[in-house]
C-alpha positions in Angstrom: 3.9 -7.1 13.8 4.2 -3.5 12.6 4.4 -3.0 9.1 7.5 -2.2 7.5 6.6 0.6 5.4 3.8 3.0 7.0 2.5 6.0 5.4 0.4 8.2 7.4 -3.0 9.1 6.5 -4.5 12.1 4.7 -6.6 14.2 7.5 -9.3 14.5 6.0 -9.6 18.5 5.5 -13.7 18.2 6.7 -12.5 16.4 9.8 -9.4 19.1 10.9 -12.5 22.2 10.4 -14.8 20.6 12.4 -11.5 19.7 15.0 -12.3 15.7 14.8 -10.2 13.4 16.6 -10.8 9.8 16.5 -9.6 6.3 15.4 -10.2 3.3 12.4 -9.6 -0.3 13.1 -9.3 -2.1 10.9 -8.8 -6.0 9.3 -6.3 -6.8 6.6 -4.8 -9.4 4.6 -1.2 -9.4 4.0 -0.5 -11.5 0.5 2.8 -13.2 0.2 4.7 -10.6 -1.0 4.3 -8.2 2.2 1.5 -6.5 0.6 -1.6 -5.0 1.6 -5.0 -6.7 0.2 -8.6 -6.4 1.2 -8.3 -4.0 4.0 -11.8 -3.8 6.0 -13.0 -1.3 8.7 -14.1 -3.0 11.7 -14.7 -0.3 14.2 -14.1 3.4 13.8 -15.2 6.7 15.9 -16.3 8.9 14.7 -18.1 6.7 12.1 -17.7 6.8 8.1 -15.1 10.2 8.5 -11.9 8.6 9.0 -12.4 5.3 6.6 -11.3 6.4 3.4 -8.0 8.2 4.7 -7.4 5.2 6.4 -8.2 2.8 3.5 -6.0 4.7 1.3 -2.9 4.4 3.4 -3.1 1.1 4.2 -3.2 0.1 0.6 0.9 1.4 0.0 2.0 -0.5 3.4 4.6 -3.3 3.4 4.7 -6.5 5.9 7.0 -8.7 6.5 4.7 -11.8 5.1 4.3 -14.8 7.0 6.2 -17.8 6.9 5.0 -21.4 7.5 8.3 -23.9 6.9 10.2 -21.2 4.9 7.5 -20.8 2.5 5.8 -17.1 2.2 1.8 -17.2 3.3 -0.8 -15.3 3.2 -2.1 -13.6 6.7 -5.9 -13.2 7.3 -7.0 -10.6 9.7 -3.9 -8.6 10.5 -5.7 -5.9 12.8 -4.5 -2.5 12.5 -5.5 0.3 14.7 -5.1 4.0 13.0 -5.3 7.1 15.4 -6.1 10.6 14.0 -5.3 13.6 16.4 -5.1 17.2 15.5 -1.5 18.5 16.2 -2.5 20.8 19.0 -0.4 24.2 16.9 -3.5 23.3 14.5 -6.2 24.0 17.0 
């Protein structure tokens, strides 16, 4: 599922002067209380200039957390796909 609170990414200012485009997947845990822990990169293009922006935001989002028999659980390996395009005004 979607998280419920989302903020969007930083571009980084190095990757909007060279006109960079790309994406960062990554792997998270969502703790019991809807929160963001441990968030991973598993994949991202272009490599190592996206990750931190994308880091950083994940670490304010909110889930709804998983429920297992009314009782809140941790979720392993919520995947998470972040897309960075330029606004094309920008270009």
């Amino acid at each position: 599922k979607p998280p419920l609170i989302r903020t969007t990414p930083n571009y980084p200012s190095r990757a909007l002067q060279r006109g960079l485009e790309g994406f960062v997947e990554l792997s998270l845990t969502v703790d019991r209380f809807g929160s963001v822990i441990d968030p991973a990169v598993i994949n991202a293009l272009p490599e190592g200039i996206l990750d931190r922006a994308a880091l950083q935001a994940t670490s304010s989002w909110k889930y709804f957390p998983a429920m297992n028999n009314g009782h809140a659980n941790e979720a392993y390996d919520v995947r998470h796909r972040i897309v960075f395009q330029m606004d094309p005004s920008s270009r």
